[in-house]
C-alpha positions, 0 to 999 in steps of 0.5 A, a space after each residue: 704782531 709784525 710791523 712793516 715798515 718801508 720808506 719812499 720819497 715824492 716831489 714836493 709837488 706829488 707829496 699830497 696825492 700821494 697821502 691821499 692815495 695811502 689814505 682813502 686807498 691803500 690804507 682801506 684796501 688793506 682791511 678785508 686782509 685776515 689778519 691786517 691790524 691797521 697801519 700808520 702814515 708818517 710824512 715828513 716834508 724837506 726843502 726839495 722832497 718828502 719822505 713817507 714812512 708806512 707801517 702796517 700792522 700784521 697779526 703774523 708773518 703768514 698775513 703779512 705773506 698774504 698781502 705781500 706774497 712769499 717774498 714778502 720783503 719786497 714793497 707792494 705798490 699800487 700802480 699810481 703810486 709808482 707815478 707818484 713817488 720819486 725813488 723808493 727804499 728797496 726792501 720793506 723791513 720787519 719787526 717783531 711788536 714787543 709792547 704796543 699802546 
């Protein structure tokens, strides 16, 4: 299994919109990819901004080619969320699952 991981940052202002569109948005439309094993939204809330890690679960690289295209590295972004986040990590990593729950 491949955990993606990617990192962006919102206004205060924006921070819950912008976890509800990972949520009732992205997070769903990633289901009908063959392959996607779910993903995980983890926030955590500054004194001037919010920092969002998303990782997405993948049952291969292939899959994660599927939703991603060959550069695969390179972040996917609905185009509202490009509206709602402030500056975004450039890359989105890989990891290669050893143990999971």
């Amino acid at each position: 299994m491949i955990a993606r991981l990617w990192k962006g940052w919102t206004t205060l202002e924006n921070a819950d919109a912008y976890e509800s569109l990972l949520r009732e948005t992205v997070l769903p439309g990633l289901q009908h990819i063959n392959g996607y094993r779910g993903g995980y939204i983890m926030r955590q809330d500054g004194n001037e901004e919010v920092e969002f890690a998303v990782l997405n679960l993948f049952e291969s690289l292939e899959a994660v080619k599927t939703f991603a295209g060959p550069d695969y590295t390179v972040p996917v972004f609905e185009p509202e969320a490009r509206r709602l986040l402030a500056k975004v990590e450039p890359i989105a990593r890989h990891y290669e699952v050893k143990s999971a729950p």
